[in-house]
C-alpha positions in Angstrom: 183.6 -69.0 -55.3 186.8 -68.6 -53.5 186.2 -65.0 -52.3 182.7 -66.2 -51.1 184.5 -68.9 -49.6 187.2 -66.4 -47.7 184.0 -64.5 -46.9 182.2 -66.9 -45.0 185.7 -67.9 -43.6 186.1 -64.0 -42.4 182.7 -64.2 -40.9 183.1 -67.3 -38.9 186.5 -66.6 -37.3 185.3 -62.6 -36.2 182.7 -65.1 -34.0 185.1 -67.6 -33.1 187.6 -65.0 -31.8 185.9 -63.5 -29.5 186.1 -66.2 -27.0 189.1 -68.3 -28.3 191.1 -70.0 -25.5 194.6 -70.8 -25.1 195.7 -74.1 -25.0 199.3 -73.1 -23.4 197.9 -70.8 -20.9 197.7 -71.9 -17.2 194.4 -72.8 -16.3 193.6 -72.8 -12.5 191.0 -74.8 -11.2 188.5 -73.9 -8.5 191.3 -73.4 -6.2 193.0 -70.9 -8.5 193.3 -67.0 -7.5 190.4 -65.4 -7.8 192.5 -61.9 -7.8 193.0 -62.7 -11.6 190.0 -62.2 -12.8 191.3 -63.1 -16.9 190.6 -64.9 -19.9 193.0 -65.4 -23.1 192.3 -66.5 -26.5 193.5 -67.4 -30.0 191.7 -69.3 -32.7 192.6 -70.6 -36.4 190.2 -70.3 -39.2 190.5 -70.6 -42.7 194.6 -70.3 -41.9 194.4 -66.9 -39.9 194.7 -66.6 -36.5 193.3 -64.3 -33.8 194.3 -63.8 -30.4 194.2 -61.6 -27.0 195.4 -61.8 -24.0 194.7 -60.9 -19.9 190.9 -59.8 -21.0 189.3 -58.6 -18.0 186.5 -60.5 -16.2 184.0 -59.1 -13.4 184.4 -62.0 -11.2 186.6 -65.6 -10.8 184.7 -68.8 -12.2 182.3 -70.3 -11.7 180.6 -67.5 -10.4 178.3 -65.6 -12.9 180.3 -63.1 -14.9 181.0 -60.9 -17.9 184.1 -60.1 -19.9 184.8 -56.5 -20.6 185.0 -56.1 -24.7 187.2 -53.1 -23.4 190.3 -55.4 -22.6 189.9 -57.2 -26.0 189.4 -54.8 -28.6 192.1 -51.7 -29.4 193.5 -49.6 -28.2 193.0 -51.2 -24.0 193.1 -54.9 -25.4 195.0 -56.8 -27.8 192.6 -58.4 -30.3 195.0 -59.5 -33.0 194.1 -61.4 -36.1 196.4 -62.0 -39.1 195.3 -62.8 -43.1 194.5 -59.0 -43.4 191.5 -59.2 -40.7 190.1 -57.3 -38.0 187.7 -58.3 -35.4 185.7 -55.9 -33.1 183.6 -57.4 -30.2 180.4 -55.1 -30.0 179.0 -56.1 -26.3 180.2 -57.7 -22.7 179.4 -61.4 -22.9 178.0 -62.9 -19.7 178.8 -66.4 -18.9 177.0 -68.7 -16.2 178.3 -72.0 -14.9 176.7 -75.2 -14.1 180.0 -76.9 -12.2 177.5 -80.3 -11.5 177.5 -80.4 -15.4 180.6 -79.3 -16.3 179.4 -76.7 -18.8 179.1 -72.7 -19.0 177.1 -71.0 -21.1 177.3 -67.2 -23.3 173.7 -65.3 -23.4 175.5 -63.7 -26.2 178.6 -62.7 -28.4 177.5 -59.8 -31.1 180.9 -59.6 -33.2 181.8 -58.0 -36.1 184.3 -58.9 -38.8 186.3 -57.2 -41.5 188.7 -57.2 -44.2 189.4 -54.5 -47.1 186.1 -52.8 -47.6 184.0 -56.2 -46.3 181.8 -55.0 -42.8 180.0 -58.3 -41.4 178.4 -58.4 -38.5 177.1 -61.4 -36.3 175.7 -62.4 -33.4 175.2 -65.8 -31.7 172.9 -66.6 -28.8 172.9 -69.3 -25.8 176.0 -70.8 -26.7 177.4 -74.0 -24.4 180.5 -74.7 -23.9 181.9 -78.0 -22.0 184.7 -77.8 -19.4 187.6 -79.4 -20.0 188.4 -81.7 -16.9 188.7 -79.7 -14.0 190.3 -76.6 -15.5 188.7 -73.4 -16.0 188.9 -74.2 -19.9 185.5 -74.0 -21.7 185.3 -75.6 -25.4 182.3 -74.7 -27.5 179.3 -77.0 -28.7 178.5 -76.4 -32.0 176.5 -72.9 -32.5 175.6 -70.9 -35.3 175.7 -66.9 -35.4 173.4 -64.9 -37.5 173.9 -62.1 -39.6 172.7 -58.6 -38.2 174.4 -56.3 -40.4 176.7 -55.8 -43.2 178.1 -56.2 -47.2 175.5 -58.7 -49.3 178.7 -60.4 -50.0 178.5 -62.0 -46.1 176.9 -65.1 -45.5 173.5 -64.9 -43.5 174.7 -67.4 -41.0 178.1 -69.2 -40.1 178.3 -71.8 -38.3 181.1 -72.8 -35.6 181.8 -76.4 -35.4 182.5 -77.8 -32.0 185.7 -77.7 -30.3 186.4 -75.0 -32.4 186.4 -72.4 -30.0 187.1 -72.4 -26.2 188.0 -69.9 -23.4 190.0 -69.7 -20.6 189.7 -68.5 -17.1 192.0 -67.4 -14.9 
């Protein structure tokens, strides 16, 4: 039960790390440079961690944008995750802001996750995420990703509790 367990604790934090924001980073608020053009991450699951840093973004919050999976995932970013995993980010997540309602939101985040000779793809669709104050940091509702591909031994669905997740902008 306990490899199951690590299993479905695998799957969730490859989703959760894709967009994983720092708490210590500087978030600049509407008035913050828009020559940035970055997001930074790190998330703690199961007790491992994942991080990145200075992902590229197409555009400064709260315009419409996508983040380049090229700046997170090796060998041009610096997706990191300890506990013996790996997490790839498959596609360019586009996020859109409602400023009025304090929330963003992800059309989606296709991830996959891996440890040892365990492959477990996922993707999650529509997900919300609720700014914090007036920063440019984003933390998640509740959402659950599906399975798309991968071992029998990954769950069919993990879910991401909210406030378990969050990105930054800057």
């Amino acid at each position: 039960m306990r490899h199951v367990s690590r299993i479905a604790g695998i799957a969730t934090l490859a989703v959760a790390a894709a967009f994983a924001g720092t708490g210590t980073a500087l978030a600049h608020g509407a008035g913050g440079s828009a020559a940035d053009l970055k997001a930074d991450g790190v998330i703690v699951v199961a007790g491992s961690s994942c991080s990145w840093t200075n992902a590229s973004t197409s555009a400064a919050a709260p315009a419409a944008l996508t983040v380049d999976r090229n700046t997170i995932n090796a060998p041009g970013g610096n997706l990191a995750c300890g506990g013996g995993i790996a997490a790839t980010l498959n596609n360019n997540p586009a996020f859109t802001f409602d400023d009025a309602a304090g929330t963003a939101r992800t059309d989606l985040i296709d991830i996959t996750g891996k440890q040892s000779f365990i492959s477990c793809r996922y993707k999650a669709t529509n997900i919300v995420w609720n700014r914090d104050a007036t920063t440019r940091k984003y933390v998640n509702q509740a959402f659950t990703a599906t399975k798309t591909s991968g071992s029998f031994l990954c769950p069919g669905s993990v879910t991401t509790a909210a406030g378990d997740a969050s990105v930054l902008f800057h």
